[in-house]
Residue frames as qw, qx, qy, qz and C-alpha x, y, z in Angstrom:
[[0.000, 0.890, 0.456, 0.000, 0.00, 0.00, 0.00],
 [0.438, 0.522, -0.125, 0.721, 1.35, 3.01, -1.00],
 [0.371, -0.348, -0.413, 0.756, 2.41, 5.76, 1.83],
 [0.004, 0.889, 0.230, 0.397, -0.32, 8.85, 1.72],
 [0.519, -0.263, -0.305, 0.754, 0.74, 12.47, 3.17],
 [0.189, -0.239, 0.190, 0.933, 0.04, 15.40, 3.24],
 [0.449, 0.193, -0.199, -0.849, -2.99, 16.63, 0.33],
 [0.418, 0.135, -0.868, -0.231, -3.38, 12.95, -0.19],
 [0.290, -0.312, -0.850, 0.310, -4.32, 11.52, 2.83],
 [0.280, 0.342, 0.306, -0.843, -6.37, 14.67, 3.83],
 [0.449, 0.173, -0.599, -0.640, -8.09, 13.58, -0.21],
 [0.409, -0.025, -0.911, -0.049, -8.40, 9.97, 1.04],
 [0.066, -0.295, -0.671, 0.676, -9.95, 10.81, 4.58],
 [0.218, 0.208, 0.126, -0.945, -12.34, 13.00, 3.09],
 [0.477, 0.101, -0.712, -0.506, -13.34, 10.83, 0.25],
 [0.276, -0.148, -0.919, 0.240, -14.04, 8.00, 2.83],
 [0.069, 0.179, 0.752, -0.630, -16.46, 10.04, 4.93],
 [0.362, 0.191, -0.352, -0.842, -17.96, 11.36, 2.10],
 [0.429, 0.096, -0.871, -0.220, -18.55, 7.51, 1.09],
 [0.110, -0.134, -0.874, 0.454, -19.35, 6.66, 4.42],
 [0.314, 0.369, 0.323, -0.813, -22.14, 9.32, 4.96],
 [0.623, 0.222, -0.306, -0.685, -23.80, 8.74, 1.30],
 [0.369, -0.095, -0.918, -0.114, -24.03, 4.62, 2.01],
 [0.047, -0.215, -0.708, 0.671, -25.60, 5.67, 5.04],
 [0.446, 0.362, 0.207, -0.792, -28.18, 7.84, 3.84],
 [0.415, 0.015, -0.778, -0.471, -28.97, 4.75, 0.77],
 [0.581, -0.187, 0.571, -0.549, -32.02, 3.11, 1.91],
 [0.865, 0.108, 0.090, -0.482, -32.55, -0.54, 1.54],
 [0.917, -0.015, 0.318, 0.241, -30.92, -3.39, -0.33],
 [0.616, 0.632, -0.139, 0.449, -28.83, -1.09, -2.29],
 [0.516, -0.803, 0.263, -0.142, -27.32, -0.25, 1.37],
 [0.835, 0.085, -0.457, 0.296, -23.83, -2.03, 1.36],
 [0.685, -0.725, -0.013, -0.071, -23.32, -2.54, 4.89],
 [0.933, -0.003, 0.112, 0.342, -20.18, -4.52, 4.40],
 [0.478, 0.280, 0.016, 0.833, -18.12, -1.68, 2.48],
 [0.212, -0.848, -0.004, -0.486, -19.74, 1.08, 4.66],
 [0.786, -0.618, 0.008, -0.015, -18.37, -0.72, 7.51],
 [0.753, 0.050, 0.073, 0.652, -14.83, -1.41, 6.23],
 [0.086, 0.755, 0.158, 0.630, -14.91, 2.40, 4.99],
 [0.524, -0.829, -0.027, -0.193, -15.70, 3.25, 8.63],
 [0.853, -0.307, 0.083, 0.413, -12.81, 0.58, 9.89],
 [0.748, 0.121, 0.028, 0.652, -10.35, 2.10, 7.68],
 [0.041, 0.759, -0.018, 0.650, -10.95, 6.01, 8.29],
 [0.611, -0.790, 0.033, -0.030, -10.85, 5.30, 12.15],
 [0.891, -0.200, 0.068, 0.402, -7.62, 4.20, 11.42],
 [0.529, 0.518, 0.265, 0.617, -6.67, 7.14, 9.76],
 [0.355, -0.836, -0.085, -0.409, -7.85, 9.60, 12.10],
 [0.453, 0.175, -0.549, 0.681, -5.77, 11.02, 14.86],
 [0.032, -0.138, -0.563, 0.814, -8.53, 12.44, 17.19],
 [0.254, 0.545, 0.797, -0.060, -11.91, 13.12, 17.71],
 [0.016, -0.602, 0.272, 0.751, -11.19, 17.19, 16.61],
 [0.056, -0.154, 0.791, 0.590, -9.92, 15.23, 13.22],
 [0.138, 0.296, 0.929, -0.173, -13.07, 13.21, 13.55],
 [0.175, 0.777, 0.472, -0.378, -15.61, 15.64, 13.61],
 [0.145, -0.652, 0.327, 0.669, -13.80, 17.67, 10.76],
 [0.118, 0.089, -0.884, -0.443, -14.13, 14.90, 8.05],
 [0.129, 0.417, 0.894, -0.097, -17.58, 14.06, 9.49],
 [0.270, 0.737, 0.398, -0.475, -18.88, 17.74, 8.73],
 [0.005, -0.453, 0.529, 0.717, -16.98, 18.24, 5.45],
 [0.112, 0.143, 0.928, 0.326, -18.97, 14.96, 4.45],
 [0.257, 0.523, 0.803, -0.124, -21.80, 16.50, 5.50],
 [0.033, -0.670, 0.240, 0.702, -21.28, 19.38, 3.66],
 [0.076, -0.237, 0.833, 0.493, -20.51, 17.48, 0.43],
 [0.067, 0.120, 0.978, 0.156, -23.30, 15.25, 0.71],
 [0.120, -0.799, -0.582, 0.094, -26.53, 17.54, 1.84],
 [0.216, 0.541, 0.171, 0.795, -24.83, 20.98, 1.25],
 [0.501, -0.794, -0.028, -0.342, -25.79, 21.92, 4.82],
 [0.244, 0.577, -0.657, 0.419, -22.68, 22.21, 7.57],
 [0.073, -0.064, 0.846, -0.524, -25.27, 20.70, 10.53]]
């Protein structure tokens, strides 16, 4: 796996919650639990605090609904 840094990983972290937040709001059988959940697994790893946490969680929502809260 390559090594992210820097614009990258801030790219990758965003992307993910982005992802994370729009499986979430899918209702029904087109819901993949499975890659929302990995998604989840692999941004916690990424994250360095809950600060970080909440940062990537309102950018997504931002992205995804165009509202900040």
């Amino acid at each position: 796996m390559a090594e992210l840094k820097g614009r990258e990983l801030h790219l990758v972290k965003k992307a993910l919650a982005i992802a994370v937040l729009a499986i979430e709001r899918q209702p029904g059988p087109f819901q993949s639990t499975s890659d929302q959940n990995d998604m989840k697994a692999l941004l916690d790893g990424l994250i360095e605090s809950d600060t970080e946490l909440a940062f990537y969680a309102r950018a997504a929502r931002i992205a995804v609904t165009g509202e900040p809260d």
